[in-house]
C-alpha positions as CSV (number, residue, x, y, z in Angstrom):
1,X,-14.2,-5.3,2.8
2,X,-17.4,-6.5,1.3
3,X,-17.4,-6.6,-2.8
4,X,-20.5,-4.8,-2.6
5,X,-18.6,-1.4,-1.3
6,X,-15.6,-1.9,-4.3
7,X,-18.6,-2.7,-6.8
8,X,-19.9,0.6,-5.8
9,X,-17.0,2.4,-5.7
10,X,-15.9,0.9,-8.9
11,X,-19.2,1.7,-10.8
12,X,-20.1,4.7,-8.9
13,X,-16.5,6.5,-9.8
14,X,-16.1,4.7,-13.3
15,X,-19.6,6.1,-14.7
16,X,-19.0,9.3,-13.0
17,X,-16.0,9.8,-14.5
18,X,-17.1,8.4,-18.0
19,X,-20.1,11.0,-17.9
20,X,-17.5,13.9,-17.2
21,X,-15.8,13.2,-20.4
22,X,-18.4,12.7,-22.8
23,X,-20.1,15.6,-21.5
24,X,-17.1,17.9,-21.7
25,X,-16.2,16.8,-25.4
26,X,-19.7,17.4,-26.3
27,X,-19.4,20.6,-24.6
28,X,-16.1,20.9,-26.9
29,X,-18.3,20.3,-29.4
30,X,-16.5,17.1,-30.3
31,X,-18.0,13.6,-30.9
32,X,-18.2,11.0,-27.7
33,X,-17.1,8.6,-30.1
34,X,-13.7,10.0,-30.5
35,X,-13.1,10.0,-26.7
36,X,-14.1,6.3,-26.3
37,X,-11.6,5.5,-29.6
38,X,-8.9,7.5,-28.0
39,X,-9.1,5.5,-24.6
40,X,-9.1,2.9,-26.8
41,X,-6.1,3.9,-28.6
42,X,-3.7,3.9,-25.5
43,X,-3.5,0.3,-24.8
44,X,-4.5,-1.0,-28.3
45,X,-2.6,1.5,-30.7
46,X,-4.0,4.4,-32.9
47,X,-5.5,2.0,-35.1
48,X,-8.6,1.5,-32.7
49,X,-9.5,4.4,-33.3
50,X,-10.8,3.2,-37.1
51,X,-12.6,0.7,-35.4
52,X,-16.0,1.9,-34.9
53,X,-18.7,0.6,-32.4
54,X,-16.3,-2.3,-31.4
55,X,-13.5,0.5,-30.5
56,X,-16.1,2.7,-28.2
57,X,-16.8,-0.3,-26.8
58,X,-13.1,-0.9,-26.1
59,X,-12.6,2.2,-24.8
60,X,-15.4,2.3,-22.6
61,X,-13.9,-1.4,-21.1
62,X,-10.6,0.2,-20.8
63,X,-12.0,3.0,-19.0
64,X,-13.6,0.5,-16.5
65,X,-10.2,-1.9,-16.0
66,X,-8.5,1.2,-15.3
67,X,-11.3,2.2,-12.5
68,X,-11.1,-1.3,-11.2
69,X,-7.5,-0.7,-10.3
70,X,-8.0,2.6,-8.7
71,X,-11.1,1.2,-6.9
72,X,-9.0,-2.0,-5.6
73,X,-5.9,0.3,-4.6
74,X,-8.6,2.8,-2.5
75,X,-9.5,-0.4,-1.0
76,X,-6.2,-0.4,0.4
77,X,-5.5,2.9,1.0
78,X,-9.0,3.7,3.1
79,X,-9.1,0.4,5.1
80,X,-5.2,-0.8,5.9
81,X,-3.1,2.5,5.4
82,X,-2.6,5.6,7.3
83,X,-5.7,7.5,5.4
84,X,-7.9,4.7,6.7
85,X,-8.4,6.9,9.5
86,X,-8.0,10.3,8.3
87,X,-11.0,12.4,7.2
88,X,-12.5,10.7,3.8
89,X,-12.8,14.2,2.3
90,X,-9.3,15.2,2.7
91,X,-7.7,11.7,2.0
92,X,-9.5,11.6,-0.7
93,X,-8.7,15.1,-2.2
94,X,-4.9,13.3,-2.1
95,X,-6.1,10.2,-3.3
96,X,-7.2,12.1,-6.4
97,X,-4.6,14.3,-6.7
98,X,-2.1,11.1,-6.7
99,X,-4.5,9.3,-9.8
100,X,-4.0,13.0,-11.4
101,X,-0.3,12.5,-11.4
102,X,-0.2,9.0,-12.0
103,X,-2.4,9.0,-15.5
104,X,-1.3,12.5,-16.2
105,X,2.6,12.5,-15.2
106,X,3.5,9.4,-16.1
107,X,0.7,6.6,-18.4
108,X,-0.7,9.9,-20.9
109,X,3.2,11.5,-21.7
110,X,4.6,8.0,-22.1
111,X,1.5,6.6,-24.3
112,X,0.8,9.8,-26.0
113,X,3.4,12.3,-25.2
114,X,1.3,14.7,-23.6
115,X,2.7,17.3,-21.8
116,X,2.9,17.6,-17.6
117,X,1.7,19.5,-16.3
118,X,0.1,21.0,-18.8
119,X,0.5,24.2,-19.8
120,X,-3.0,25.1,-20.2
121,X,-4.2,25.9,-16.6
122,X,-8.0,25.2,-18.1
123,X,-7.0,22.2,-19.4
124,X,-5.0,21.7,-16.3
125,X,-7.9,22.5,-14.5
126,X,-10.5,19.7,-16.5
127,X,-8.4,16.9,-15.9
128,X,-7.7,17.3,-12.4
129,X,-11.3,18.3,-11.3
130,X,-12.3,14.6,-11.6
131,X,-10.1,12.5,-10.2
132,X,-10.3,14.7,-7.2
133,X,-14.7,15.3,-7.3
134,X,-15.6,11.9,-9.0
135,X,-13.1,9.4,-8.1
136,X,-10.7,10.1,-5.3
137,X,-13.5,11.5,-2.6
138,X,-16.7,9.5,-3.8
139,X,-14.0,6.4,-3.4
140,X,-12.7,7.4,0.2
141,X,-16.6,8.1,1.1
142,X,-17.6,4.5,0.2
143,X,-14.1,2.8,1.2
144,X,-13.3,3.9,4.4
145,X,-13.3,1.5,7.5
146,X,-16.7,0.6,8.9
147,X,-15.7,1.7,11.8
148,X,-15.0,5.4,10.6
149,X,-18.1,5.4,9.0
150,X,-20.1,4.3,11.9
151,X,-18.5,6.9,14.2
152,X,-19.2,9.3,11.3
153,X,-23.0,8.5,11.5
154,X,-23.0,8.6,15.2
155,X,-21.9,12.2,15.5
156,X,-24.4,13.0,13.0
């Protein structure tokens, strides 16, 4: 795998993502800030989210480490595994689907305590939507095997 394809991945999903949820807590009429102090929050305790400028920051970079790890583990998954050769949109639906359950049904109820699955199909609805649309397929898109994605262009 060239760095170049996990670089894109990695940015590609990670800003995607990161634009999904400032736009939907604007769209909650909430403050961006308080999304980037709650990210924040998990790993560095409720206090960062008094800390200002510094604590967007360091939820923005927490936000990122976490993509990096989803980015390196779709490196794996798309290139070496079984969904290296399956079709990048479905693998990546499950892909998705598996980072939903990951931060939702196990890192957010052990951090926070938050419900799963939540009760709230909306909600429900919001959270899942981007690990599936801006991560998990965008990631098996860019990730998958060269060869897969040369026989892709060649029946095109």
């Amino acid at each position: 795998m060239t760095r170049s394809a996990f670089l894109k991945a990695w940015l590609l999903c990670g800003t995607l993502d990161a634009l999904y949820a400032t736009v939907l807590t604007i769209a909650r009429a909430g403050s961006p800030a308080e999304t980037w102090l709650g990210v924040a929050a998990g790993p560095f305790g409720d206090g960062a989210r008094t800390w200002g400028a510094a604590g967007v920051a360091a939820g923005v970079a927490v936000h990122f480490a976490i993509m990096a790890a989803m980015a390196a583990a779709a490196v794996f998954l798309f290139r070496r595994a079984p969904l290296a050769e399956a079709n990048p949109w479905l693998a990546g639906t499950l892909y998705g689907l598996a980072l939903y359950g990951v931060m939702y049904g196990i890192v957010l109820p052990a951090r926070f305590g938050a419900p799963f699955p939540n009760p709230d199909k909306l909600k429900l609805a919001l959270g899942l939507f981007p690990h599936v649309f801006f991560v998990g397929i965008p990631m098996a898109l860019i990730l998958r095997r060269p060869q897969v994605q040369n026989a892709l262009r060649n029946a095109l």
